[in-house]
C-alpha positions as CSV (number, residue, x, y, z in Angstrom):
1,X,6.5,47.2,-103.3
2,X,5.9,50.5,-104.9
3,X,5.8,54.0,-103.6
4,X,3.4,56.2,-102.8
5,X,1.4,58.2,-105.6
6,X,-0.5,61.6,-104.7
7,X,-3.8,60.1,-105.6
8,X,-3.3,57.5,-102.6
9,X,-2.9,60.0,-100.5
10,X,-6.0,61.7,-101.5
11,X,-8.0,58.6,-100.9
12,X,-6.5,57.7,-97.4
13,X,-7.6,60.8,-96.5
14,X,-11.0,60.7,-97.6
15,X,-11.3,57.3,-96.2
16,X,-9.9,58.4,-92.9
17,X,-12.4,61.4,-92.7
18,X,-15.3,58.7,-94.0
19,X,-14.3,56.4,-90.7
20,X,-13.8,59.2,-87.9
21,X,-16.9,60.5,-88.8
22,X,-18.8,57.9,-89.6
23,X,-22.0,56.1,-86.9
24,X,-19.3,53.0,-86.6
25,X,-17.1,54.9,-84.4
26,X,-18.1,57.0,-80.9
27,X,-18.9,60.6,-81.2
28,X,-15.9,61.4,-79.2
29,X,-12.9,62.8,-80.9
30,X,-9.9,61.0,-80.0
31,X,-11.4,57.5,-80.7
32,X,-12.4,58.9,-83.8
33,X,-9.7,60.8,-84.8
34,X,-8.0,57.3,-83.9
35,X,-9.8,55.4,-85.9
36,X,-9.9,57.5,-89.1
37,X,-5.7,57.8,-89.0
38,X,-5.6,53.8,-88.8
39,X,-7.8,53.0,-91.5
40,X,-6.7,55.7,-94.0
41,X,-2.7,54.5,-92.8
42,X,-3.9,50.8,-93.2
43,X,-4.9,51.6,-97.0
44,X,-1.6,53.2,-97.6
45,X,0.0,50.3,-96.4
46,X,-1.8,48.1,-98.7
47,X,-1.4,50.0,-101.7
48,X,2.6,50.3,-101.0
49,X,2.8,46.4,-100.7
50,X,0.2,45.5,-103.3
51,X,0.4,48.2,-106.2
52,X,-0.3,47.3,-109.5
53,X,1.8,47.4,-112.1
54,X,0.0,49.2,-114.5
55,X,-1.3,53.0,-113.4
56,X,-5.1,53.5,-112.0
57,X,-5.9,54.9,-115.3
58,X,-5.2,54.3,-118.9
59,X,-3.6,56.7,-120.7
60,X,-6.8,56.6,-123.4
61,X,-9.0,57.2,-120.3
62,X,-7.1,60.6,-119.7
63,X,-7.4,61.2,-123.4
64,X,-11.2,61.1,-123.5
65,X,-11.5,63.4,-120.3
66,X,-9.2,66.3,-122.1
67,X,-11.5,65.9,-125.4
68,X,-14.6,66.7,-123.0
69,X,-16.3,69.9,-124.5
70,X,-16.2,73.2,-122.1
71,X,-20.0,73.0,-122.1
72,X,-20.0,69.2,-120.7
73,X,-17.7,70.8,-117.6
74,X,-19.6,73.6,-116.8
75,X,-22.9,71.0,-117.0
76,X,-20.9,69.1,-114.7
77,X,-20.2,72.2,-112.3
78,X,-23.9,73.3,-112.2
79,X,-24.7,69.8,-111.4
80,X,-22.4,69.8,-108.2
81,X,-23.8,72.8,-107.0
82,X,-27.3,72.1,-107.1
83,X,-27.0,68.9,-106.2
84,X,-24.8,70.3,-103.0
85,X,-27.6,70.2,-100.6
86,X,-28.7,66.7,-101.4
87,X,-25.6,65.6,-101.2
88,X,-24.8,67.1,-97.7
89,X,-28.2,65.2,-96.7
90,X,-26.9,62.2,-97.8
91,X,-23.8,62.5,-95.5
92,X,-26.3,63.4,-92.5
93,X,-28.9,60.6,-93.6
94,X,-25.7,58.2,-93.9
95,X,-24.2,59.0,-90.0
96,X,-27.4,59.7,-88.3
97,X,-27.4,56.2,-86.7
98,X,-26.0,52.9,-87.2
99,X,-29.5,51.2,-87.3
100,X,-30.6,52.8,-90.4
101,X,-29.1,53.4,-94.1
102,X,-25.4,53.5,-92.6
103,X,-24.2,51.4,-95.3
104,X,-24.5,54.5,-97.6
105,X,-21.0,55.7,-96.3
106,X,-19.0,53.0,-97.8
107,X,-21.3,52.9,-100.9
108,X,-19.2,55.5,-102.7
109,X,-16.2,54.3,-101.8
110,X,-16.8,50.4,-103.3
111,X,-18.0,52.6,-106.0
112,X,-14.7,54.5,-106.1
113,X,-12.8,50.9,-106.4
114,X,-14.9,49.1,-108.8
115,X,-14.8,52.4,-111.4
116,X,-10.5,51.8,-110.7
117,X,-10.5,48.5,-111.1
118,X,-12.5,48.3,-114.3
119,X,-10.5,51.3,-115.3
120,X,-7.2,49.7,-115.2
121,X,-8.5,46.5,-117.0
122,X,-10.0,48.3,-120.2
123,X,-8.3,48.3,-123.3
124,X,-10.5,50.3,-125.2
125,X,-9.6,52.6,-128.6
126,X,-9.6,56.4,-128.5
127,X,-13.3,56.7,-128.3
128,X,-15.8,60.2,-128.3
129,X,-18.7,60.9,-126.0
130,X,-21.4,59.6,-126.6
131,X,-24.4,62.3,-126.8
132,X,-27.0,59.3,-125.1
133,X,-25.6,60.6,-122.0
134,X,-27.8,63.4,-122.4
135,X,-31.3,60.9,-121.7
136,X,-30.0,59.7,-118.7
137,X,-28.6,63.3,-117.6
138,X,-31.7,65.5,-118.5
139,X,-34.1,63.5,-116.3
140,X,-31.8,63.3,-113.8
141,X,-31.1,67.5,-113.7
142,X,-35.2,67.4,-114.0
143,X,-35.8,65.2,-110.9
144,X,-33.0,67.5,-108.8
145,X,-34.5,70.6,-110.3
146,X,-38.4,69.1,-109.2
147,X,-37.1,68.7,-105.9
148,X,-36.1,72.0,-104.8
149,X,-39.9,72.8,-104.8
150,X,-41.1,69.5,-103.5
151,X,-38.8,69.2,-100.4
152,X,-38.4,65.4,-100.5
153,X,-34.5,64.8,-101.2
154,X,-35.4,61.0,-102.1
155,X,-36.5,62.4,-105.3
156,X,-32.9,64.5,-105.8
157,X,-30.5,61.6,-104.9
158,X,-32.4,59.6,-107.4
159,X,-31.7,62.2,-109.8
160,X,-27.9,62.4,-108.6
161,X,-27.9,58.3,-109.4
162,X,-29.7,58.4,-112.6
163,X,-27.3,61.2,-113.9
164,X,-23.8,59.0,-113.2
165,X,-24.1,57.2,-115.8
166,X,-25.1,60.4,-118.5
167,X,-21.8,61.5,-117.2
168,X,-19.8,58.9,-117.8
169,X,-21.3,58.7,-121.3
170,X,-20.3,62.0,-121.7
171,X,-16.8,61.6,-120.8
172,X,-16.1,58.7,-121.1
173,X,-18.1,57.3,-124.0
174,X,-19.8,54.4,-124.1
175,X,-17.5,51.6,-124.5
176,X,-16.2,52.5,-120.8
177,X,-19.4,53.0,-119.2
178,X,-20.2,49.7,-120.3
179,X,-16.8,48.6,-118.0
180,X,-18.1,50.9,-115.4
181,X,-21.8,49.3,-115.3
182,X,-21.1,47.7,-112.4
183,X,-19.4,50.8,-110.0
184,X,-22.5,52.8,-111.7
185,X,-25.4,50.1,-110.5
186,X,-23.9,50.1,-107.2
187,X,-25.1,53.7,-106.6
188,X,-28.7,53.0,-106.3
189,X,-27.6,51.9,-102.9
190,X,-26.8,55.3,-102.0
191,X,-30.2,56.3,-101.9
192,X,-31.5,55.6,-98.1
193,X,-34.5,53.6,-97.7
194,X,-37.4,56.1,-96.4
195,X,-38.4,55.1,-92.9
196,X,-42.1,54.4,-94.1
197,X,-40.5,51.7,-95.7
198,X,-38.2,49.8,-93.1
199,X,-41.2,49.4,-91.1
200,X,-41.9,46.2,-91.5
201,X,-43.3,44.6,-88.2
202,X,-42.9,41.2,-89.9
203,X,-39.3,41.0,-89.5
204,X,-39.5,42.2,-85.8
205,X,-42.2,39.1,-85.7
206,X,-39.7,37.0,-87.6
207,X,-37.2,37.8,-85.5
208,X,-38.9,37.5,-82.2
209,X,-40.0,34.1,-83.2
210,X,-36.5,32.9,-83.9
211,X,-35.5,34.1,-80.6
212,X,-38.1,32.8,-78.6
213,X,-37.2,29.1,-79.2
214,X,-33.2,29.6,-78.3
215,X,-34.3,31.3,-75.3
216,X,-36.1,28.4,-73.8
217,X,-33.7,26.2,-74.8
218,X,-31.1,28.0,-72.6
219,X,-33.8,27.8,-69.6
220,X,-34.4,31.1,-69.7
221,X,-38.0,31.5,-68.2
222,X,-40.0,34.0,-70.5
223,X,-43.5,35.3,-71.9
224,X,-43.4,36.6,-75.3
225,X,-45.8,38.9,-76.3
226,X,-45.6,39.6,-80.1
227,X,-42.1,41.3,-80.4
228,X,-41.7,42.3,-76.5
229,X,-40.5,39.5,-73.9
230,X,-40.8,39.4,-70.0
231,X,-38.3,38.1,-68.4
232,X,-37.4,37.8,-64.6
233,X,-34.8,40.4,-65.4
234,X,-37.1,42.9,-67.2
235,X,-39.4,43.5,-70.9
236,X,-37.2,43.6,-73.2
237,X,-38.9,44.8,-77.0
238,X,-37.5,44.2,-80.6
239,X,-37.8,47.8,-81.4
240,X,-37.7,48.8,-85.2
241,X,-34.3,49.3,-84.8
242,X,-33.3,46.1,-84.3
243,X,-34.9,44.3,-86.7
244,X,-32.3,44.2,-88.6
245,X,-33.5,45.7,-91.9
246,X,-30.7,47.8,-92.6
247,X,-28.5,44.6,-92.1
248,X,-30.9,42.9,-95.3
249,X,-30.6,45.9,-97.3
250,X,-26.4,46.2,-97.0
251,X,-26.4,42.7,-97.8
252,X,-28.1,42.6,-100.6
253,X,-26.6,45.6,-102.1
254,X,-23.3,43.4,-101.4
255,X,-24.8,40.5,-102.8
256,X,-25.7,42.2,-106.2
257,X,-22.7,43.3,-106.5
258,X,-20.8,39.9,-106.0
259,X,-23.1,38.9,-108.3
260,X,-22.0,40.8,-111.4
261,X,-18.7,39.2,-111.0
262,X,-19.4,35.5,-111.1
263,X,-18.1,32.9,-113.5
264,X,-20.3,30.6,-113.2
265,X,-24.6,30.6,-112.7
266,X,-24.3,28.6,-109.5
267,X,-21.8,31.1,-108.0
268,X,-24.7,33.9,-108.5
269,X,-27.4,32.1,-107.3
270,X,-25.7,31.0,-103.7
271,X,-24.5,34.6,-103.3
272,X,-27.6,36.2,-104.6
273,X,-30.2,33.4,-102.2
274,X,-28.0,33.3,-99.2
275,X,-28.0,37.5,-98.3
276,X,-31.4,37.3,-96.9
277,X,-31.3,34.2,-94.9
278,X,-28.3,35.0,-93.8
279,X,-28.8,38.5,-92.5
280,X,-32.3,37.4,-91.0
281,X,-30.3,34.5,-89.0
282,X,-27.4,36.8,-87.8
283,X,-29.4,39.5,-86.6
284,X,-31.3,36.9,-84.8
285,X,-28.5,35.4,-83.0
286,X,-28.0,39.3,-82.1
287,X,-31.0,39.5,-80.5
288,X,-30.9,36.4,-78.8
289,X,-27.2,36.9,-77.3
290,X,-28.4,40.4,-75.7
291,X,-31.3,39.2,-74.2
292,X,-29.3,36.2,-72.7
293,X,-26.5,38.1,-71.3
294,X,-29.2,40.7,-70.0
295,X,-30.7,37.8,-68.4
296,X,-27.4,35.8,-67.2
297,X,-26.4,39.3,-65.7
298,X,-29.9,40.2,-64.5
299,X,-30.1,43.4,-65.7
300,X,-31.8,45.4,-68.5
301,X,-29.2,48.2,-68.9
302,X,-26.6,46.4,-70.5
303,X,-28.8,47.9,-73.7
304,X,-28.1,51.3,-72.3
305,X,-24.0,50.5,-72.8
306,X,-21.7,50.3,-75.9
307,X,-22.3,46.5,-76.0
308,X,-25.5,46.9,-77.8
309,X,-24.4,49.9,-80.7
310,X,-21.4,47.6,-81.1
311,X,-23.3,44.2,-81.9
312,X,-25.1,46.0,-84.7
313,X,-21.7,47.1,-85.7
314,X,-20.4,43.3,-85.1
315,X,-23.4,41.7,-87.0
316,X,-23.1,44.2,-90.1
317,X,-19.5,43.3,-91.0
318,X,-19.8,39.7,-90.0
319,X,-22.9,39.6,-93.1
320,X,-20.4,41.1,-95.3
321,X,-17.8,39.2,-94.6
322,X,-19.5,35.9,-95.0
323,X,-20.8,36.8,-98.3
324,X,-17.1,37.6,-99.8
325,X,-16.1,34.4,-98.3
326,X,-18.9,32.3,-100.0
327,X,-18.0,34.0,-103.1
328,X,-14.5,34.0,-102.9
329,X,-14.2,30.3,-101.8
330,X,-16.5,29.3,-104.9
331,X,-14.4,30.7,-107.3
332,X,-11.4,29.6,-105.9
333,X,-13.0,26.2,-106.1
334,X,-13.7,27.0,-109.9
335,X,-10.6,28.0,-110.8
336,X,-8.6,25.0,-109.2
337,X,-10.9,22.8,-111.2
């Protein structure tokens, strides 16, 4: 066990904030404010019982960041405050509803862990910036400055993504932005998918079609009409919502990321080909287990409680979950070999 350092503290509490106010809890504030306390106490917890022995950062790390020109932190400050207004859309994007982009919230938090971990690993030399920074860092400031006239935001958090990894050239240099590829990739999934692009009737048809056939096989009398179905009990429609796009896209920003740290080829290619199947099947069972219960109750409104928010909720983290076990019981099988 070890005890607890200032910079654990920090995080518990932007992790607790992250939860309480996040679409995966009610808008009440108690069950919030519930929530939040036992998931940023919960990380405490495991960082008291599972510290590391060496310290978050190397001491060559903190080097670099003190040899950082003046210029490069006032760059850094003017990018924060422009970027201020993207970055409180982002947030509102993020919590706005759990059917759409609410993965974003825990994006910069993986992010946060995979810089520290890599962090911790690297052994690298006293190193300076490296001045390429600047031609990821210039389009990016251009893209954030072209979007204060055009209004768009996409085009700004694009910009923020593109500019991480100037920054950590700058910095850091370029030996440790190399260790940091991954945590740096992993912000493209930040950027919420516009809703011009989640409509895609074909995996409401997809998923109505899936349905359809587990229906019947229950005895459950039905007509289904493209993605609506009549039942005795009511129409009930797979709405865009629930089509379970933002399922696919929070898998496969998982999946990617599981990716990068495979041993083996066959590792990355069962992670990387079973995100999509698998998110298309769960979020069919979804559908399926709401309409049935609807029907086995014979009402409709069991959509209008908490059960349906909190099988989205339920689906998302069982996706997630599955993945890290496919991956982690492959490499546990490659490393017993």
């Amino acid at each position: 066990m070890g005890r607890i350092h200032l910079m654990d503290i920090v995080i518990a509490l932007l992790i607790g904030a992250g939860v309480g106010a996040s679409p995966f809890t009610t808008v009440h504030f108690w069950p919030s404010f519930i929530a939040g306390c036992v998931a940023g106490g919960g990380y405490l917890a495991y960082r008291v019982v599972h510290r590391p022995a060496a310290a978050p950062t190397t001491r060559t790390t903190l080097n670099a960041l003190r040899a950082v020109p003046i210029s490069v932190w006032l760059c850094l400050l003017l990018f924060g405050v422009i970027s201020a207004p993207t970055f409180v859309w982002l947030y509102g994007t993020w919590t706005g509803s759990i059917w759409s982009n609410s993965h974003g919230l825990l994006v910069p938090f993986a992010m946060a862990y995979l810089a520290s971990r890599a962090l911790r690993q690297e052994h690298a030399k006293e190193e300076e910036a490296s001045a390429r920074g600047f031609a990821f860092l210039l389009p990016g400031l251009f893209l954030i400055a072209l979007d204060a006239v055009l209004r768009t935001q996409y085009l700004a958090a694009v910009g923020i993504v593109l500019s991480l990894p100037g920054f950590s050239l700058l910095f850091l240099g370029a030996e440790r932005t190399r260790a940091l590829r991954v945590a740096l990739m992993a912000g493209v999934f930040m950027i919420p998918i516009p809703n011009a692009v989640t409509t895609h009737i074909y995996l409401r048809d997809l998923t109505s079609a899936g349905v359809e056939p587990l229906l019947r096989a229950m005895g459950v009398p039905l007509l289904r009409n493209g993605t609506a179905f009549e039942l005795p009990s009511g129409i009930f429609i797979v709405s865009e919502a629930c089509s379970g796009f933002a399922t696919l896209y929070a898998a496969l920003a998982v999946a990617l990321i599981l990716a990068c740290y495979a041993h083996s080829p066959r590792r990355r290619a069962l992670v990387l080909l079973s995100a999509v199947p698998l998110a298309v099947l769960c979020n069919i069972a979804r559908v399926f287990s709401l309409i049935w219960l609807s029907h086995y109750l014979g009402t409709p409104n069991i959509l209008d409680t908490l059960v349906h928010p909190a099988s989205g909720v339920l689906n998302f983290w069982i996706v997630l979950f599955v993945l890290w076990f496919l991956a982690g019981s492959l490499r546990f099988q490659e490393e017993r070999a």
